[in-house]
VEXTOR-443932 format. One record per residue: residue number from 1; chain; y, x, z of N, C-alpha, C in turn. Coordinates in steps of 0.001 Angstrom, whole numbers, m for minus. Each point is the difference from the previous one (the first is absolute). Layout:
# residues N
ATOM   i ch      ny      nx      nz     cay     cax     caz      cy      cx      cz
ATOM NUM  A       Y       X       Z       Y       X       Z       Y       X       Z
...
# end
This chain:
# residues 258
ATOM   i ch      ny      nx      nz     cay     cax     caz      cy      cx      cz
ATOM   1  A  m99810  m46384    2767    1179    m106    m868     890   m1121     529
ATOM   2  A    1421     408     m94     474   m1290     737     518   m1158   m1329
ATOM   3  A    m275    m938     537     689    m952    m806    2125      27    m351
ATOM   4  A    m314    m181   m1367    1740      m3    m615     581   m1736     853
ATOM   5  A     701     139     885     975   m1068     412      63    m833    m883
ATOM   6  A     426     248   m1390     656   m1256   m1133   m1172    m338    m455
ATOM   7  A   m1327     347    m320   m1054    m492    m177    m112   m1322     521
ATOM   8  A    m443    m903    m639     m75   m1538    m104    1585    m706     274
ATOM   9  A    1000     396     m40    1593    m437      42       4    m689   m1881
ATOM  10  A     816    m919     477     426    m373   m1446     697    1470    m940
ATOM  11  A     155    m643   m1143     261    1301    m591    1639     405     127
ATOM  12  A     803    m811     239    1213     114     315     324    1277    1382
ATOM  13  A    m719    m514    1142      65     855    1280   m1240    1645    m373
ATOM  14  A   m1008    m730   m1476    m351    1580     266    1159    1173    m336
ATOM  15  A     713    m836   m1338    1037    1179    m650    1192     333    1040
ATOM  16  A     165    m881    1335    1284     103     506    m732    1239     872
ATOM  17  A   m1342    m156     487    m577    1336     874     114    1237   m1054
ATOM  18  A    m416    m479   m1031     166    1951   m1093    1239     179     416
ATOM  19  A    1366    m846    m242     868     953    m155     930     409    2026
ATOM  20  A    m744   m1091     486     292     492    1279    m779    1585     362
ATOM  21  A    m747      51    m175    m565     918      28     171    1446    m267
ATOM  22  A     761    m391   m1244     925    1058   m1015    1110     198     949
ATOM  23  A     999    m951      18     753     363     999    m123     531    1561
ATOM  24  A    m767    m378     106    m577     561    2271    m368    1427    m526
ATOM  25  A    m469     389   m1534    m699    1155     230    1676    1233    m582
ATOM  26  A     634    m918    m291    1373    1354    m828     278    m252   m1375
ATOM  27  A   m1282    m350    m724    m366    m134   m1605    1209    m522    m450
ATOM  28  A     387   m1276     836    1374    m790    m934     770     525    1124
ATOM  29  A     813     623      68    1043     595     944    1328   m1324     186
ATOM  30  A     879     232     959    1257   m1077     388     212     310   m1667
ATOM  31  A    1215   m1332    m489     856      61    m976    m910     384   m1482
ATOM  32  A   m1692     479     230    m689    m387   m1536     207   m1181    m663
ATOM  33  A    m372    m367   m1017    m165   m1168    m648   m1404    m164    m431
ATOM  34  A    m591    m756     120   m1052   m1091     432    m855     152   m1713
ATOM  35  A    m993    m554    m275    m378     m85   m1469     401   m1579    m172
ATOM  36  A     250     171   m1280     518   m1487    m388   m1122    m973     573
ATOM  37  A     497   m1478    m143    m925    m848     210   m1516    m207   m1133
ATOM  38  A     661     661   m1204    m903     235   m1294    m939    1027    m196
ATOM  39  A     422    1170     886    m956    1201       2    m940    m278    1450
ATOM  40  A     713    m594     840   m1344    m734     801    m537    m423     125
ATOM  41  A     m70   m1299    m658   m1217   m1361    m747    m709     942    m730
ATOM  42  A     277    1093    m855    m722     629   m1088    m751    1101    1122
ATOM  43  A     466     374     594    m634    1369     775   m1117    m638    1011
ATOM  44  A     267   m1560     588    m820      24    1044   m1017   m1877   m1310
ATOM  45  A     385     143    m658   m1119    m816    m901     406   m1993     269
ATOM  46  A    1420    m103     673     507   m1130     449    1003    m639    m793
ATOM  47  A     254    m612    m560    1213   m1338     m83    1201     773     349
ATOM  48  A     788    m214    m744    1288     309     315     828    m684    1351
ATOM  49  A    m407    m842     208     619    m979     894    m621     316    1658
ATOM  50  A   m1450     318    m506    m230     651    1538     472    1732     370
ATOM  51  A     332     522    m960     746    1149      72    1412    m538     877
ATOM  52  A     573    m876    m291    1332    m648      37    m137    m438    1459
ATOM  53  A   m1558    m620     284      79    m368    1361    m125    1257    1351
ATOM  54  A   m1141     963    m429    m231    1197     627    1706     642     255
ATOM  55  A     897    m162    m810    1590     828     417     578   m1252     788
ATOM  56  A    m665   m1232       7     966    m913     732    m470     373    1484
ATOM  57  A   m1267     m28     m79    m664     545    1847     374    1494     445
ATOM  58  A     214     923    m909     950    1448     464    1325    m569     271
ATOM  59  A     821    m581    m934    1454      m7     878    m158   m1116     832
ATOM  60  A    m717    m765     579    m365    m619    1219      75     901    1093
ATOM  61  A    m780     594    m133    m179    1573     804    1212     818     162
ATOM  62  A     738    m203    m493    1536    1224    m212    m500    1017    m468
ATOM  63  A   m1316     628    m924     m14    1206    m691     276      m8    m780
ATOM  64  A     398    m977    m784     543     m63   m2009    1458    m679     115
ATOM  65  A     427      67    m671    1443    m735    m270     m20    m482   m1792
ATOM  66  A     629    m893    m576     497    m208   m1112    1376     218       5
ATOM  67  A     492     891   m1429    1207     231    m332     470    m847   m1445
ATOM  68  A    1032   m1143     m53    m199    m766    m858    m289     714   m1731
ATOM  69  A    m385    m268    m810     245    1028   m1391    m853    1495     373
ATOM  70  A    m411     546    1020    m164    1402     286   m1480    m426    m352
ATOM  71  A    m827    m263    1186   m1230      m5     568      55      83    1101
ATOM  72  A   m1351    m107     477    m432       5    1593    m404    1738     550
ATOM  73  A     904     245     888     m80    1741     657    m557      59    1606
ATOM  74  A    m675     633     724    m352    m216    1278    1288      81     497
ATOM  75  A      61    m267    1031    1440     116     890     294    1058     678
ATOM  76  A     845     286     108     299    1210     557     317    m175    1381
ATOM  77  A    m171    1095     813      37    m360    1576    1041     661     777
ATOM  78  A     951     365   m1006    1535    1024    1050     432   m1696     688
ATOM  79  A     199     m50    1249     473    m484     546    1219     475     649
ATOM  80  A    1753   m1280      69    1036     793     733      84    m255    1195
ATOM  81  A     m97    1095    1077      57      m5    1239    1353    m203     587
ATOM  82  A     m56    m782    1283     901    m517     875    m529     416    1458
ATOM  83  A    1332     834     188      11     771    1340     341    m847     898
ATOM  84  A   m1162    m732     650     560    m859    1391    1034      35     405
ATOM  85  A     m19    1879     843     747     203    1250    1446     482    m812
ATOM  86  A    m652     902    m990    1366     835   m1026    1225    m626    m586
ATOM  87  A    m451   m1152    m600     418   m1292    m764    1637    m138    1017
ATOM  88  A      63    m237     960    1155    m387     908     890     857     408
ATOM  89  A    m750    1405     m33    1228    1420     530    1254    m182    m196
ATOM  90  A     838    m203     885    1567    m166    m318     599    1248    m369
ATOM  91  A    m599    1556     234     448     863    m536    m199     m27   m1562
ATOM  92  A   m1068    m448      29    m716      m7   m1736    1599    m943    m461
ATOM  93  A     294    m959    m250     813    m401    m670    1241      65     217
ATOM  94  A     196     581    1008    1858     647     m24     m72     872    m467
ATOM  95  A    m651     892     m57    m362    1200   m1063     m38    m383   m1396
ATOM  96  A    m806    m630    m351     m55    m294   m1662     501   m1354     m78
ATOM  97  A     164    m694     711     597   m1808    m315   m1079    m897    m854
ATOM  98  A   m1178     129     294    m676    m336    m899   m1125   m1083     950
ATOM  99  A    m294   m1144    m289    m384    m537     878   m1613     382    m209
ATOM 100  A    m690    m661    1044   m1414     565    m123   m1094     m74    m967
ATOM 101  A     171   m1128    m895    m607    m139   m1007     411     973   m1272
ATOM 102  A    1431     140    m402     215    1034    m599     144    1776    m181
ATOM 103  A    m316      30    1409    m546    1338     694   m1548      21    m228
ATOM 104  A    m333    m969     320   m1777     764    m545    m287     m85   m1138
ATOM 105  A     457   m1059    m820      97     195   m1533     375    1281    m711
ATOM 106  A     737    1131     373     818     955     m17   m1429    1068     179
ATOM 107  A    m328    m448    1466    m767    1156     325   m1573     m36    m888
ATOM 108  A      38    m978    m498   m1123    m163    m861     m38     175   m1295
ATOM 109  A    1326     449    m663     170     m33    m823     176   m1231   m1224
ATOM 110  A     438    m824     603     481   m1551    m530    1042    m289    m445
ATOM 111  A     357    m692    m868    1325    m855     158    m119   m1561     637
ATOM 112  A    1058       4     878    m372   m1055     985    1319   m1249    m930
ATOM 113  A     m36   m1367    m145     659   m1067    m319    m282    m768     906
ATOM 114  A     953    m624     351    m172   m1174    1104     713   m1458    m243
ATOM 115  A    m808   m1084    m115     407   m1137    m483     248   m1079     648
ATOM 116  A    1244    m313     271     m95   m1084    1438     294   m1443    m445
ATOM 117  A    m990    m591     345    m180   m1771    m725     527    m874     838
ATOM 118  A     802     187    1018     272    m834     588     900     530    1608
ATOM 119  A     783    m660     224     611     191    1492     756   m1188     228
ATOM 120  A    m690    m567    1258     656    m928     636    m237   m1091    1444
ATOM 121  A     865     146     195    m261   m1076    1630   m1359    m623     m52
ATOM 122  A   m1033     172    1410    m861   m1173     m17    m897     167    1045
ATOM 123  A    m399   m1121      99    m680    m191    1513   m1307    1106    m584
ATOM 124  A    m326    1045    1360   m1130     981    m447   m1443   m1118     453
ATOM 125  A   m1094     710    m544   m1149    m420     302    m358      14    1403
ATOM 126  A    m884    m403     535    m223    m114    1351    m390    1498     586
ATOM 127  A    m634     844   m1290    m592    1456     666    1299     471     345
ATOM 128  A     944      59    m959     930     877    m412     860       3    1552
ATOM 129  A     727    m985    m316     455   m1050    1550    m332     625    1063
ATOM 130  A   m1463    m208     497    m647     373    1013     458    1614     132
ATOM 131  A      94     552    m700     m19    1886     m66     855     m62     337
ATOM 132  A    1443    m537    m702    1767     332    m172     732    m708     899
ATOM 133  A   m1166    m954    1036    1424    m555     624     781   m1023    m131
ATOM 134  A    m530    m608   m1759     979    m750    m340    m712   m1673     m53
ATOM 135  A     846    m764    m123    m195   m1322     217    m990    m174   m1344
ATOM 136  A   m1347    m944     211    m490    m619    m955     398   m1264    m755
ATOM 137  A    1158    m402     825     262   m1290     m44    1324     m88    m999
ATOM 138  A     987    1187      60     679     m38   m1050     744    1063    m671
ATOM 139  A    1210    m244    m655     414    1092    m812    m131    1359     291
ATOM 140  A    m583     990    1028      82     276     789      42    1632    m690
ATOM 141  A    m335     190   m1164    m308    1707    m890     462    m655    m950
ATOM 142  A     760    1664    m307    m379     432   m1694   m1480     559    m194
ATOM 143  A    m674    m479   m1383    m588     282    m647     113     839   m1840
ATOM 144  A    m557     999     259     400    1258   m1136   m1487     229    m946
ATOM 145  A     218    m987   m1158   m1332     602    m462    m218     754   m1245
ATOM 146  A    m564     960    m104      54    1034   m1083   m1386      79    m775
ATOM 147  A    m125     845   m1111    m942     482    m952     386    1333     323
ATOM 148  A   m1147     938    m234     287    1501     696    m804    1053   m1686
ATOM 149  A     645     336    m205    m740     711   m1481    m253    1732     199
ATOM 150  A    m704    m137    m257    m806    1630    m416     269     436   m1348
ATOM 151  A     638     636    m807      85     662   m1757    m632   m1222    m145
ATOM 152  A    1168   m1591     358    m271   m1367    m953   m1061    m677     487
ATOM 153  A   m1370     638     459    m804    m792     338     497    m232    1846
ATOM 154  A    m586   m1350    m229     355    m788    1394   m1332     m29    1583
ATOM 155  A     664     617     331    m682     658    1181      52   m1233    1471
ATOM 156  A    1436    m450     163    m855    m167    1444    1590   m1571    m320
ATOM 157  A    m646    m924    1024    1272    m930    m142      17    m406    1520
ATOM 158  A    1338     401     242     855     m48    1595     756   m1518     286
ATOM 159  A    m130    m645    1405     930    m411     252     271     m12    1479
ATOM 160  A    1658     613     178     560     197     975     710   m1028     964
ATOM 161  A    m236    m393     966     843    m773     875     627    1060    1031
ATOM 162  A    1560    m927      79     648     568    1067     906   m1016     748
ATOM 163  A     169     135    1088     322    m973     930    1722    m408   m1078
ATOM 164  A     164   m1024     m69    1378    m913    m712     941     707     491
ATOM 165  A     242      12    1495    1234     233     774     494    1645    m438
ATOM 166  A   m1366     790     m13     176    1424     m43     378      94   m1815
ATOM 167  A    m289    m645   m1311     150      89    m964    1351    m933    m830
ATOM 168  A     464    m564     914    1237    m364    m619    1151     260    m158
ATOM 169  A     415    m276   m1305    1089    1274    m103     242     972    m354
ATOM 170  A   m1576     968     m98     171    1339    m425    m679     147   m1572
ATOM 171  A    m194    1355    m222    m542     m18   m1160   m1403    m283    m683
ATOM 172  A    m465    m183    1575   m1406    m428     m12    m572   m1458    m677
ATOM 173  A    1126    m420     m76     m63   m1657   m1356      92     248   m1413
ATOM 174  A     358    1381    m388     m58     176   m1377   m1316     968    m264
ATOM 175  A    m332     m11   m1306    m854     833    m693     m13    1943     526
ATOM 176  A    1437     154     m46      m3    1795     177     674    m373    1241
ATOM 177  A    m828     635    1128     146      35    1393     961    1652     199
ATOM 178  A    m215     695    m595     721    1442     m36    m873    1036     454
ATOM 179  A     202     658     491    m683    1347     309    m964    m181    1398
ATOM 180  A   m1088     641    m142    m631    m486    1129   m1071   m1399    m533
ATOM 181  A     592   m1191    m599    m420    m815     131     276    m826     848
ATOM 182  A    m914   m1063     500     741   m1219    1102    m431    1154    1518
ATOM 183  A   m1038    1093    m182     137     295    1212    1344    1315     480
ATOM 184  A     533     154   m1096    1514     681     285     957   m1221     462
ATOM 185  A      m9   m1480    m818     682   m1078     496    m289    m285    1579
ATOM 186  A   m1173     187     188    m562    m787    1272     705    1389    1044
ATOM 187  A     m58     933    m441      76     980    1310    1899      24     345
ATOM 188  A     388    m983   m1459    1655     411     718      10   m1309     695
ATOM 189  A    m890   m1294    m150     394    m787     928    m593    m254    1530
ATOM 190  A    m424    1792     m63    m364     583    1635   m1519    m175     246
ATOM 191  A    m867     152   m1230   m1444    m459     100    m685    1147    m470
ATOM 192  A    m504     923     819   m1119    1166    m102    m930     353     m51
ATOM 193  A    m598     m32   m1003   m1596     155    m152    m664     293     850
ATOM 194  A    m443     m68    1504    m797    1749     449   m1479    m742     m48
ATOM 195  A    m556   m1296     179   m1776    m120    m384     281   m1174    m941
ATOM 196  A   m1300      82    m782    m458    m430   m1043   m1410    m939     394
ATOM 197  A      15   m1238    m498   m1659    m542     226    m729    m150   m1398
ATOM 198  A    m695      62    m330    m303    m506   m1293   m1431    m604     339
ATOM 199  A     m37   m1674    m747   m1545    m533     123    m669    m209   m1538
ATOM 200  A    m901     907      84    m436     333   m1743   m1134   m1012      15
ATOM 201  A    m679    m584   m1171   m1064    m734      m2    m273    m137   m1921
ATOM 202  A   m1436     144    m379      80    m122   m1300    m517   m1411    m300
ATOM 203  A     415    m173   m1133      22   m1422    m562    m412     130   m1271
ATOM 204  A    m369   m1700    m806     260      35   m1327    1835    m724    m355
ATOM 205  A     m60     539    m694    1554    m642    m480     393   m1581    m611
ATOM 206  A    1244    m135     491     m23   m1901     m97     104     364   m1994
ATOM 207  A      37   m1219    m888     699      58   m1401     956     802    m128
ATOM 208  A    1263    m589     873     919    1115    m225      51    1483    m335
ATOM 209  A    m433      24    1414     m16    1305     191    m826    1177    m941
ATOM 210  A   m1559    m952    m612    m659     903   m1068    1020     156    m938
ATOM 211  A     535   m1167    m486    1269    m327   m1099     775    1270    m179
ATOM 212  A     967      62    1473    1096     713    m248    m618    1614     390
ATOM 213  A    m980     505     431    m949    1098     197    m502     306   m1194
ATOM 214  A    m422    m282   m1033    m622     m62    m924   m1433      42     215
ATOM 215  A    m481    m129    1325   m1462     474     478   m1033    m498   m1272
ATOM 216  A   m1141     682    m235   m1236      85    m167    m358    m653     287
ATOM 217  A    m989    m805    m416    m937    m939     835    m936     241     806
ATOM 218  A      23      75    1328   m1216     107     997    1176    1095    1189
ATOM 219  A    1137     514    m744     192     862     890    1198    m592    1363
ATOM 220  A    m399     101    1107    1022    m730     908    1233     953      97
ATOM 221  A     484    m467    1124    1372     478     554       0     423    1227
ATOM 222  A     782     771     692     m92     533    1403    1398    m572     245
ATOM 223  A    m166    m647     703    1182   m1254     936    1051    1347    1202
ATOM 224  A     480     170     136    1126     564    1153     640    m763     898
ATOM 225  A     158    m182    1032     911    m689    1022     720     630     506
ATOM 226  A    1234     526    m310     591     878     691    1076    m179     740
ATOM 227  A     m14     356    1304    1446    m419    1220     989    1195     m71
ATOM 228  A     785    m195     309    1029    1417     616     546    m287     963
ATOM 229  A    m304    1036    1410     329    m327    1383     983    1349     127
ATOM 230  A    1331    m746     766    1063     951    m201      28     931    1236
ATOM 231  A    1045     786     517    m372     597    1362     376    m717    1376
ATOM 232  A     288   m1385      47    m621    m628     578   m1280    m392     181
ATOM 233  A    m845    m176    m907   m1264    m416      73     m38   m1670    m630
ATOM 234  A     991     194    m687     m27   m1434    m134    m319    m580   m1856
ATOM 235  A    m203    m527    m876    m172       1   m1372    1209    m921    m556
ATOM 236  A     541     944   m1206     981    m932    m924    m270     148   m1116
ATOM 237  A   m1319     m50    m559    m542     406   m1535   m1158    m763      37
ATOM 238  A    m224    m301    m921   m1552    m610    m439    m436     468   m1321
ATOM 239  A    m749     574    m912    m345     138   m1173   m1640    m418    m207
ATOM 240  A    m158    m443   m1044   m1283    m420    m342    m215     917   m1712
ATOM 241  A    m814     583     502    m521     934   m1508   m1128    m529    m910
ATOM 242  A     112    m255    m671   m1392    m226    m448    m157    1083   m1423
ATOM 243  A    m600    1101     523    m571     764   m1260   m1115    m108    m680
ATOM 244  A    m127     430   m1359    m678    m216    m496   m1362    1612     529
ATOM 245  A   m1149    m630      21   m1406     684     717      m5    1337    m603
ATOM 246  A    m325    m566   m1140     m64    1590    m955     913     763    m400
ATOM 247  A    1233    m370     418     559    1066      38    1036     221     879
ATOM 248  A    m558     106    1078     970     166    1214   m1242     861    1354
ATOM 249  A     621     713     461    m736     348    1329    1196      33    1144
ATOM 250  A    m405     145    1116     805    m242    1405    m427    1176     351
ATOM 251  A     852    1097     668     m49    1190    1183     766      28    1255
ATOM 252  A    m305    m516    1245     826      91    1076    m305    1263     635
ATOM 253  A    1014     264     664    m166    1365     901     617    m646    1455
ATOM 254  A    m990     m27     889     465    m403    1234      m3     736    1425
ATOM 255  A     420    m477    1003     m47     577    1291   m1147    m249     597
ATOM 256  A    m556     212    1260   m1300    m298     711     740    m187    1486
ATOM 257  A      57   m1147     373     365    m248    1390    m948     797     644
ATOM 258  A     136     464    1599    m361     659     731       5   m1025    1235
# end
């Protein structure tokens, strides 16, 4: 006979294995709601408070969430996908004018809001710098930083550098860049997408960022580094993504050198 795992666990981690369990097996499906903290002290013979602790070690885990006033529901796992290679098509947005974030929102069936906290002159970070070309040492980019919303909930938070010289002046200093976005701006000031780098890496998230993410506790972030090399070969973009884990996935579609 094999031995039960939660056997000899405090009683807190045995109840967090019942209902993990429940969930790995289907029983509590994405978006159920959970038994109160009161029908679980009573069901598994515990304290209310270690009921209370057993849901604190699930949303550790990212399988439970609390909804303030609601209760606690497993989480649901639709994640919104971001098309690496798709994301940039210059046909895609002279066609619909819609920049890339609000095109897959679309295709996902979303309403996309976009919230921009900030734009202004400043010396970039040393990564950023290093990618773009631009001086670490001074004024040397604009910096564009946004909140990116999904139907309200907050999905992923961007910030864009672009070389000073190439962003002054145009509309790329205000909030509504126009059609296209800054990469319709960037292509009239003769700058063409044709490769893309992106350096992905997962993380846990600084304060902020859980803050303005609304993250879960335990659940990280998937970091983005993203360049844009024009048909020179050369980069006048920098973006840094940081999405939130659970609900975001990445799909590139690429070439295979020969």
């Amino acid at each position: 006979m094999s031995q039960d795992p939660a056997q000899g666990q405090l009683p807190s981690r045995r109840i967090a294995h019942a209902v993990r369990a429940l969930i790995t097996a289907g029983e509590l499906a994405p978006g159920d709601k959970l038994p109160s903290e009161r029908e679980l002290a009573q069901r598994f013979g515990a304290a209310r408070n270690t009921a209370r602790e057993a849901i604190r070690l699930l949303a550790e885990e990212g399988l439970v969430t609390a909804r303030h006033g609601r209760g606690v529901f497993v989480r649901e796992k639709q994640r919104m996908v971001r098309w690496g290679s798709e994301r940039y098509s210059r046909r895609t947005y002279r066609e619909t004018g819609l920049t890339p974030f609000r095109l897959e929102m679309a295709r996902q069936g979303k309403t996309p809001r976009v919230e921009v906290t900030s734009i202004e002159q400043v010396t970039p970070p040393f990564d950023v710098a290093e990618r773009l070309k631009a001086s670490p040492e001074e004024l040397s980019t604009l910096r564009r930083c946004n909140i990116y919303y999904a139907d309200d909930e907050p999905l992923q938070v961007v910030t864009t550098y672009i070389r000073w010289a190439d962003a002054e002046g145009t509309p790329l200093l205000q909030p509504e860049t126009g059609p296209g976005g800054i990469y319709g701006r960037l292509e009239e000031r003769g700058y063409t997408m044709t490769t893309g780098r992106d350096e992905i890496i997962a993380r846990m998230a600084s304060h902020t960022e859980a803050h303005t993410l609304q993250l879960p506790p335990g659940v990280p972030v998937l970091d983005v580094l993203h360049t844009s090399l024009d048909q020179r070969g050369e980069p006048f973009e920098v973006s840094r993504f940081v999405h939130r884990a659970d609900r975001a996935g990445l799909v590139y579609t690429f070439s295979i050198e020969h």
